[in-house]
N, C-alpha and C positions, 0 to 999 in steps of 0.2 A: 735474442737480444745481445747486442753487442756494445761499448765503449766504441767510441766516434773518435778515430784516432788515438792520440794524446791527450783531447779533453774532456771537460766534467759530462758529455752527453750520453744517455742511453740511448741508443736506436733502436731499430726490427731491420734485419737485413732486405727486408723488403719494405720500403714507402711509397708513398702516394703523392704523385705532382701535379698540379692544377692547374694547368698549362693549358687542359682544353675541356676541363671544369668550368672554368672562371669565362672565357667569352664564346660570343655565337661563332665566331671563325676563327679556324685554326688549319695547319697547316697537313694533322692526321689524317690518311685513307678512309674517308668516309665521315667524317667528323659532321657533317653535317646529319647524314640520316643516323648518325648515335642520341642528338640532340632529338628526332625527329622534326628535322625544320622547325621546330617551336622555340623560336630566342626569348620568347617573354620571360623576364628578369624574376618573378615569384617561381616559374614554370623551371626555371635552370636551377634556381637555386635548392627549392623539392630535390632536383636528381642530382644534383652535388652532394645533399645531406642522405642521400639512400645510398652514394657510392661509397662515402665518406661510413655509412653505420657498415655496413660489406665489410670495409677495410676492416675497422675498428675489431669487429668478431671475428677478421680471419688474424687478427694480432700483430695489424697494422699499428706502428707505433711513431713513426715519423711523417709527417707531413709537409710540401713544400710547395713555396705558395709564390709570386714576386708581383709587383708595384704593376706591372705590366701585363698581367695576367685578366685583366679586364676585373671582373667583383671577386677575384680567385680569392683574397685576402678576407671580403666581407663576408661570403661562404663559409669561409673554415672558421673564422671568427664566430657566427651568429649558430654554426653547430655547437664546435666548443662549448660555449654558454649554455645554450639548449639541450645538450645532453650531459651539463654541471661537471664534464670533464676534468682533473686536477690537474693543475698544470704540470707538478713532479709524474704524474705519469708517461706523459707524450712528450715529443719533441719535437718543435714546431720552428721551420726554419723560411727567409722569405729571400727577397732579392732586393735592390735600389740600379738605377743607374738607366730603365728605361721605361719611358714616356707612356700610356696608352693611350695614342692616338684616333683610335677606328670610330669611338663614336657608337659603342655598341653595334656597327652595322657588320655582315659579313665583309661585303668589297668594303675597299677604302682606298683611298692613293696609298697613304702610310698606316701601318697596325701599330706602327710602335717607332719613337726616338728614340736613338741611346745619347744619352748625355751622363756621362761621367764626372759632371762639376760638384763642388762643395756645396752651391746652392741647392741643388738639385739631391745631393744625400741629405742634406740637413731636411728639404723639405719630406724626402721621399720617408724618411727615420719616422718623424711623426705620423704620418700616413698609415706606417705603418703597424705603429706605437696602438692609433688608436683601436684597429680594427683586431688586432692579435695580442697586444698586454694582455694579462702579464703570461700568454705563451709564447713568445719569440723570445728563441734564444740562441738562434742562428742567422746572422745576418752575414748576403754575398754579395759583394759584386755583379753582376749579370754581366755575361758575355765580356768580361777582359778582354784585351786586343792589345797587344803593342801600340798599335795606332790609334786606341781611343783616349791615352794619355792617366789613364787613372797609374799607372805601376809609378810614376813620374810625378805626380800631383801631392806636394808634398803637402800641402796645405787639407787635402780630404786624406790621404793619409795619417793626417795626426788625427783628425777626426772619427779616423774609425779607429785608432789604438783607442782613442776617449772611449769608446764605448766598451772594447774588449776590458781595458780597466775597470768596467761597470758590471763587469760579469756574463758581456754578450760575446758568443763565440763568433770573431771574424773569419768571412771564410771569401772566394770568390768562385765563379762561374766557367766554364768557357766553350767556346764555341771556333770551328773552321778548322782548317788543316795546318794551322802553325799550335794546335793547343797546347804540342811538347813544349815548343820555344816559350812559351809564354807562363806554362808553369815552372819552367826551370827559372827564368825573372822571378815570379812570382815567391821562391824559396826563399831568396836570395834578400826580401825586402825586411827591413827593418826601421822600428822607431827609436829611440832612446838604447837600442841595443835590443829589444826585442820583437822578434816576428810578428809582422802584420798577420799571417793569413795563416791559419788553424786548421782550412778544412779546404777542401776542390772539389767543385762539382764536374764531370767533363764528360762529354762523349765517346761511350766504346760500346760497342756492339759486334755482333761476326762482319757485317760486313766492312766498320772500321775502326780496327783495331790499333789503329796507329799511336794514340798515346799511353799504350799500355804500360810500354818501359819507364816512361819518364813518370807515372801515376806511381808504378812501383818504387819508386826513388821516392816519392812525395809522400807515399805509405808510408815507408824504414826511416823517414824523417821526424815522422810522429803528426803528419798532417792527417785527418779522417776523409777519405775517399766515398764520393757519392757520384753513382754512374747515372747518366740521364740516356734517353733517348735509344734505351736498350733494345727496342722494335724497329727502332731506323723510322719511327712516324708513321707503322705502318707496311714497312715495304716487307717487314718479317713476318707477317701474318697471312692470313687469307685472305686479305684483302687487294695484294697483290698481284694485279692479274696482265701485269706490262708482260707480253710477248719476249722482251728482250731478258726475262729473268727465268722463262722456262726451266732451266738446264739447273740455275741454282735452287728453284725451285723444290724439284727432283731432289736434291740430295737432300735437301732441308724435311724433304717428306718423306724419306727412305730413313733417315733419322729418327726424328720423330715418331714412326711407327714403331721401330727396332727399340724402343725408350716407352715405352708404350705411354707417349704424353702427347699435347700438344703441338704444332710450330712456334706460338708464341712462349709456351711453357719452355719450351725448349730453350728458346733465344734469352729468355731471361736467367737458366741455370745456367748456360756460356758463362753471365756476366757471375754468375753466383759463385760459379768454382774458380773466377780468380782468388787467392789467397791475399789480395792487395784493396779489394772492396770493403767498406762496410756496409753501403747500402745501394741497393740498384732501387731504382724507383718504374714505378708502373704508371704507366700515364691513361689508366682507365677511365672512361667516357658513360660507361653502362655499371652494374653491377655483374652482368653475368661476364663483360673485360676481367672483370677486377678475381672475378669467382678462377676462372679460366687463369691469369696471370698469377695466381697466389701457387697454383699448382707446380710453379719451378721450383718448389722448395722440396719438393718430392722425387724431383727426376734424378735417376741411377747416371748423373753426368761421368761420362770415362775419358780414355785413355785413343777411343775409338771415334768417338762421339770429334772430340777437339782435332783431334788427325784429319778427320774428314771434311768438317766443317770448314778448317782454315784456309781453304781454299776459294771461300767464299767474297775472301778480303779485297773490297777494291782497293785501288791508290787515293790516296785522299783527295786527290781537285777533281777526280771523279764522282765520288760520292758527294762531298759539299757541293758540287755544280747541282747535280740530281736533287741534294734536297733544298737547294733555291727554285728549282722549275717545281717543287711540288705543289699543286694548287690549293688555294684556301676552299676548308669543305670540301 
């Protein structure tokens, strides 16, 4: 357990994000047969609440959930209650800023709007308000962008200092190969003289590790660091079976063995033995993901381990292209 940066949150260095909890398609290696093709909504929600008790007893203590995430929010919600959870125990954090379009189906044209307007947090707050009161206490942005105008938006800008004034911690999301540029903005934003954004969530993993420096900078700031997507969706597992990754493969399993752990175990202490984390999260679909990912808190990460591995790094419009072609399910 650790303080979330510079503010009032307790974390677990390891959480849980419901990103492919909450609807029947997503964009994880296999996500479909995790669910066993069974989308029926009672039927998800059972193995939300059995990943979610897994977490809980392996001393899972944050949870992260967003507007977008299809019932992600009603699940963690209707556990919480059900198993009379305190809210001063967990830390329960969500997202605003995009739509869920799909319709509960896997296909869809769109899965998801981002809309970063005023309207659209005010409605998205409530929303959110109702399913998670009074556990939320981390509200992000989803996927920031320079281009999606929220850094700029002074009008939802005041709106989210109104809430960190209310004792909600502001934080935001981000996603793509500009995430350095976007959280160095992001530092830089202020209301009344004080800092919008308290906390980041962003993408690093071995194969991209590109916003590690500027995360480092956003740590020594006093902002709480939360890594997502520590699996790469998948591509860091065994589930992996593109031809074109053989070769990284191989080292990834020569590791691994040498460590006497996991590939995914593995990929997750990478993100553990930054000194600029405080929480990587597990995007587990099963309970035995969840059993299997918890085990990165054990691996003897070295000196050897990170030598080896950094090789593995692609360039960033590399990897974002790859994981826009990953297919839903």
């Amino acid at each position: 357990m650790r303080t979330l940066g510079s503010t009032s949150l307790i974390v677990s260095t390891l959480g849980l994000g419901l990103a492919a909890l909450g609807r029947p398609g997503y964009i994880n290696l296999g996500h479909g047969n995790d669910l066993g093709h069974g989308y029926d909504v009672t039927r998800m929600e059972q193995q939300a609440h059995a990943v979610l008790d897994a977490a809980w007893q392996a001393g899972v203590r944050y949870f992260d959930a967003a507007r977008s995430y299809g019932r992600a929010e009603e699940f963690l919600g209707s556990w919480l209650r059900a198993r009379q959870i305190a809210p001063e125990s967990i830390t329960v954090g969500s997202k605003w800023g995009y739509v869920y379009t799909a319709g509960w189906q896997v296909q869809a044209e769109q899965h998801e709007v981002k809309d970063h307007s005023l309207p659209v947090l005010q409605q998205q707050w409530q929303e959110s308000q109702l399913h998670l009161a009074p556990y939320l206490r981390l509200y992000q942005v989803h996927s920031a962008t320079l281009e999606s105008g929220i850094l700029t938006n002074q009008s939802a800008l005041a709106r989210l200092q109104q809430l960190k004034e209310q004792g909600v911690t502001i934080g935001l999301s981000l996603s793509g190969a500009n995430q350095a540029a976007v959280l160095e903005r992001a530092l830089d934003i202020r209301v009344d003289g004080v800092r919008v954004f308290d906390a980041v969530q962003a993408t690093w993993n071995l194969l991209e590790p590109s916003a590690g420096a500027a995360l480092q900078v956003a740590h020594a700031a006093g902002m709480g660091v939360i890594v997502k997507e520590a699996l790469a969706n998948g591509r860091l597992t065994l589930r992996n079976t593109d031809p074109g990754f053989v070769q990284q493969w191989l080292v990834l399993a020569q590791q691994a063995a040498r460590l006497q752990t996991t590939v995914d175990a593995l990929a997750l202490a990478a993100v553990l033995a930054q000194p600029w984390v405080d929480v990587v999260l597990s995007g587990a679909t099963t309970v035995e993901q969840l059993q299997s990912n918890v085990a990165a808190r054990y691996v003897a990460w070295d000196t050897e381990a990170a030598a080896t591995l950094a090789i593995l790094a692609e360039p960033p419009a590399v990897y974002w292209r790859t994981r826009s072609q990953l297919a839903w399910n």
